[in-house]
C-alpha positions as CSV (number, residue, x, y, z in Angstrom):
1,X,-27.2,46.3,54.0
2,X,-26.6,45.9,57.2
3,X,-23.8,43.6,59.2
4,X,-25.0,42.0,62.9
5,X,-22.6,41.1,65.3
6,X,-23.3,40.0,68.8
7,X,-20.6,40.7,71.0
8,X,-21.7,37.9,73.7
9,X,-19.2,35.4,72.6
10,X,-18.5,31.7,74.5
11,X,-15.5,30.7,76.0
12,X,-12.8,31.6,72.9
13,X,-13.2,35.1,72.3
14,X,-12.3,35.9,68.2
15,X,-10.3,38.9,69.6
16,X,-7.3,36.6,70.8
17,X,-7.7,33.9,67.9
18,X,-7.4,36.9,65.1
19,X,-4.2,38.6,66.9
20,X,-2.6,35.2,67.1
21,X,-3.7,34.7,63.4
22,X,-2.1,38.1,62.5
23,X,1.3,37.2,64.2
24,X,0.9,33.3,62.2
25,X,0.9,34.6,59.0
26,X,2.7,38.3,60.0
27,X,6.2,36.4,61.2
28,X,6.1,33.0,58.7
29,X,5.8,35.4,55.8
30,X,8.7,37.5,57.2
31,X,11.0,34.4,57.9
32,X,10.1,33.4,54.4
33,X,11.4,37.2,52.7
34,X,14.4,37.0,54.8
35,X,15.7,33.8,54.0
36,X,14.3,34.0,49.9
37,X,16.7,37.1,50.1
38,X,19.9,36.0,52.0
39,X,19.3,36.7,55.5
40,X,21.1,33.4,57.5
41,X,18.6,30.9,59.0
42,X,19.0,31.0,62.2
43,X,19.6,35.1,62.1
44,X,15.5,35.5,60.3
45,X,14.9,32.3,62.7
46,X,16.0,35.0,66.4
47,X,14.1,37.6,64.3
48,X,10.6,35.9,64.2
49,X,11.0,34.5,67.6
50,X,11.9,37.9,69.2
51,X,9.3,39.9,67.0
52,X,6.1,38.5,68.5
53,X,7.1,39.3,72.6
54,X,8.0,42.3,71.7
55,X,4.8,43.1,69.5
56,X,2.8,42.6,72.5
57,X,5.1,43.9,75.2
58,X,5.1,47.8,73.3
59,X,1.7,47.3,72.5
60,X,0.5,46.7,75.4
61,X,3.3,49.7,77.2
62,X,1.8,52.3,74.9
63,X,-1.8,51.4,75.6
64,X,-0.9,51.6,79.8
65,X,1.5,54.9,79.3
66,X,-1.4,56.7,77.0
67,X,-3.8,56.0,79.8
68,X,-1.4,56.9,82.7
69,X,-1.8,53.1,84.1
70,X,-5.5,52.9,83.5
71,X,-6.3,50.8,80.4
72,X,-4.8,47.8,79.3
73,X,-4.9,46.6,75.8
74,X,-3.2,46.1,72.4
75,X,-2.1,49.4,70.8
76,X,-1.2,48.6,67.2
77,X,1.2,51.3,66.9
78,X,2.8,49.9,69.6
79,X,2.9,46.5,68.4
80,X,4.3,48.3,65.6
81,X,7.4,49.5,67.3
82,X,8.0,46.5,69.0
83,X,8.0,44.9,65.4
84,X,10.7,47.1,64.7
85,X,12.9,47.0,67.7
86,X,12.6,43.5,67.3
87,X,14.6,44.2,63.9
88,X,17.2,46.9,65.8
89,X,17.9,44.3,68.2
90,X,18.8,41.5,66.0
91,X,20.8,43.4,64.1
92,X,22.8,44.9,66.9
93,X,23.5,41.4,67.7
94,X,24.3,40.3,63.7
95,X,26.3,43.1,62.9
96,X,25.6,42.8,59.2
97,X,24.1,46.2,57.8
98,X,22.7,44.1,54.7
99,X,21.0,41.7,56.5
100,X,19.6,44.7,58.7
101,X,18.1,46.6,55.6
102,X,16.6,43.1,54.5
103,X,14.9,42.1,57.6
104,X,13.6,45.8,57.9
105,X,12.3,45.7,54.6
106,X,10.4,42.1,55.2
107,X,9.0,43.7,58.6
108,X,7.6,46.6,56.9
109,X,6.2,45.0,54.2
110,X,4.7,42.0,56.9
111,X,3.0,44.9,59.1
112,X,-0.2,45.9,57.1
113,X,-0.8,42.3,56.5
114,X,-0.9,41.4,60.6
115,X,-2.7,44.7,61.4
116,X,-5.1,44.1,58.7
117,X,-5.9,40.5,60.1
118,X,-6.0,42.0,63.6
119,X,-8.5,44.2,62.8
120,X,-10.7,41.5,62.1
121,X,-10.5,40.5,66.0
122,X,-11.5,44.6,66.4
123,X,-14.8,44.4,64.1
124,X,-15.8,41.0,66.0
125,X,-15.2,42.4,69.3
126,X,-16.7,45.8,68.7
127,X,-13.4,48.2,70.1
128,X,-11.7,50.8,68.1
129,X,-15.7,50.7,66.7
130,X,-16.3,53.7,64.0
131,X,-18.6,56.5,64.8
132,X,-22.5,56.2,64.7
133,X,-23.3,55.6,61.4
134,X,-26.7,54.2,59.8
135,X,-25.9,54.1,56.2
136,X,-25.6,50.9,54.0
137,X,-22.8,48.8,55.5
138,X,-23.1,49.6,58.8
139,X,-22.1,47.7,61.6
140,X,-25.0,46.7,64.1
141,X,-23.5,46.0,67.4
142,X,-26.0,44.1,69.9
143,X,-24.4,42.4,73.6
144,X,-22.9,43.2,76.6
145,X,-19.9,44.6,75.9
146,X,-21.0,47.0,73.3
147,X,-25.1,47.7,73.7
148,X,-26.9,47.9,71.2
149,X,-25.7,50.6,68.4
150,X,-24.9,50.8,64.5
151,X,-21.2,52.4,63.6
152,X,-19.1,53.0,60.4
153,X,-17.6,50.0,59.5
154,X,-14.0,51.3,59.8
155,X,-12.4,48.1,61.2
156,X,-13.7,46.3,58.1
157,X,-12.4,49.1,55.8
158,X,-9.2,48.9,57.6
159,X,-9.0,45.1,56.7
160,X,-9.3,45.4,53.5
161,X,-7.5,47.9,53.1
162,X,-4.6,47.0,54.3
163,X,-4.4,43.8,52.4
164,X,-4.2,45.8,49.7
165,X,-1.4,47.8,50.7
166,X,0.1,44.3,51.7
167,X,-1.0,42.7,48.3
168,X,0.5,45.9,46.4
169,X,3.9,46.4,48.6
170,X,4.7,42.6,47.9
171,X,4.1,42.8,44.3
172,X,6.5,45.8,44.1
173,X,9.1,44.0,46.0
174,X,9.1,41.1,44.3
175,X,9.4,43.0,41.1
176,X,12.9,44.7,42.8
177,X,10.9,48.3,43.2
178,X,13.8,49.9,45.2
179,X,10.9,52.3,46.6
180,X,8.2,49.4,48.3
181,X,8.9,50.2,51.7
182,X,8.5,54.2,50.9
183,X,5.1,53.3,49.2
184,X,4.2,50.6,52.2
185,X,4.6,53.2,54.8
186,X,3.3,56.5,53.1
187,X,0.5,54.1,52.3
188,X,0.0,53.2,55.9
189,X,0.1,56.0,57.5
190,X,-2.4,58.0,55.1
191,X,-4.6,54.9,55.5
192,X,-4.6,54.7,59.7
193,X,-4.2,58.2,59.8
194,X,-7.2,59.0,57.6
195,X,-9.6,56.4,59.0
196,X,-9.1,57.7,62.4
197,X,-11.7,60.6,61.4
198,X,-14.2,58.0,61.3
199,X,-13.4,56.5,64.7
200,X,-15.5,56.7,67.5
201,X,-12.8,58.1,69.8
202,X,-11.9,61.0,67.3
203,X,-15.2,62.8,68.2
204,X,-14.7,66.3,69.8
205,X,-10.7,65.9,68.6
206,X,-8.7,67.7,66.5
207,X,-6.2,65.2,65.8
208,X,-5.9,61.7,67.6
209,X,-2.5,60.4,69.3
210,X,-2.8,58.0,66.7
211,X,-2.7,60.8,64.1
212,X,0.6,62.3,66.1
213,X,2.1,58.7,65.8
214,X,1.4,58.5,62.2
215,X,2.8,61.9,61.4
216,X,5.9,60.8,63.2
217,X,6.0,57.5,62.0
218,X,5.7,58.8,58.3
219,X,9.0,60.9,59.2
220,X,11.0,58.7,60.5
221,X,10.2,56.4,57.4
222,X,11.0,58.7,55.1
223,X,14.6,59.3,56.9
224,X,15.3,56.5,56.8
225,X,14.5,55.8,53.0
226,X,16.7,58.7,51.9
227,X,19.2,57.1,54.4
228,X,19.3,53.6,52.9
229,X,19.1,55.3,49.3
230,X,22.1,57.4,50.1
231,X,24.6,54.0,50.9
232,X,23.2,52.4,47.8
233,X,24.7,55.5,45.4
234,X,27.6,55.4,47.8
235,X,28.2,52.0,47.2
């Protein structure tokens, strides 16, 4: 079986209408966990209007710094961090530690769901493409901005993917699993980490900067796990 897609689009390309899908149902679902879960209106209200500018600002200032000024693009991981200091930034300004661990928990339960829509825009548009690949399920690229070429389908298994990690994380959290956002990220990063083999622009690498990010990425998550579990015996 075999998936055609023609990269010649018209005048709306489903790049830009999947990333503004991702951030759609990304931020409501966050604004909806914060507020089901205490945070103050208008506090999850600053929240989801900060997160989306500075989604795209760190996505887009990785993608130019990785490049040395050359490219220009999304980087997920940077959208990523922008998600996140998004979170630090409102809670500077709130100055309410629970409210902090709550809207950090929403965001990183929120994050495979939006990259898992955007990757959607990736598979249409052909970029972050997997490596040549002409096994059943493979992704038959035809048009002008791609040529004509059949890859791994590794934005489609990222999609799915991810919803299930989203799916899964949400279920735990609604159940009061105190370790969700452990599972979410250690989830995440194996995922995007692991998949990365099968991208087009791991070929001749040892490890991606991708990879590097996700090894750092998983660190920093699980500080700050044993952090946040620490307060809650201390408390």
């Amino acid at each position: 079986m075999t998936l055609h897609i023609d990269t010649d689009w018209g005048k709306i390309p489903p790049y830009a209408i999947m990333i503004m899908l991702s951030f759609a149902a990304g931020i409501g679902t966050m604004f909806f966990l914060n507020i089901r879960s205490g945070v103050k209106k208008h506090m999850a209200g600053y929240l989801s209007l900060l997160a989306p500018f500075m989604s795209i600002f760190f996505g887009l200032l990785l993608t130019y710094i990785t490049t040395f000024g050359k490219g220009m693009g999304l980087s997920s991981i940077g959208g990523l961090f922008g998600m996140f200091a998004a979170v630090v930034t409102i809670a500077l300004i709130g100055r309410d530690r629970r409210e902090f661990r709550t809207m950090l928990t929403s965001c990183t339960l929120v994050v495979p769901l939006m990259y898992s829509i955007s990757k959607i825009g990736c598979l249409c548009a052909g970029c972050c493409r997997g490596i040549a690949y002409h096994g059943p399920f493979c992704i038959e690229y035809t048009g002008r901005h791609t040529g004509n070429i059949c890859v791994f389908p590794v934005q489609l298994t990222e999609t799915i993917l991810f919803f299930v990690i989203f799916a899964v994380g949400l279920i735990l959290y609604l159940k009061g699993n105190k370790n969700t956002e452990l599972f979410v990220i250690i989830a995440s990063v194996l995922g995007k980490g692991g998949l990365d083999f099968l991208r087009a622009s791991h070929t001749d690498k040892i490890i991606t900067l991708n990879q590097v990010l996700c090894i750092v990425i998983a660190a920093v998550g699980i500080a700050e796990y044993k952090y946040f579990k620490k307060l809650r015996v201390e408390n």
